[in-house]
C-alpha angles and dihedrals in degrees: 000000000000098000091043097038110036121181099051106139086206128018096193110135090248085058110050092034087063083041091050109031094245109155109232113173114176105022114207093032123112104236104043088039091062095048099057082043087060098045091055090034078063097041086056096055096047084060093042086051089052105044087054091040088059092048099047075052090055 
């Protein structure tokens, strides 16, 4: 998250899932957790897709 989404004062899961929109229920339990982890974990690879589709177009 750091290196794809700069700017962030904290990059705690709590955090980034409110900036993000990312429901996370029950904070600190596995499950929901791991969840939150794997939308990020997504919103990391669609910038990651981006970034390598813009340079493939340069």
């Amino acid at each position: 998250m750091r290196r794809r989404y700069p700017g962030h004062k904290s990059y705690g899961l709590g955090q980034l899932c409110a900036a993000y929109g990312i429901a996370l229920e029950n904070h600190h339990r596995a499950l929901c957790d791991a969840r939150a982890s794997a939308a990020r974990l997504n919103l990391i690879n669609l910038k990651r897709d981006e970034a390598a589709d813009q340079a493939k177009a340069a």
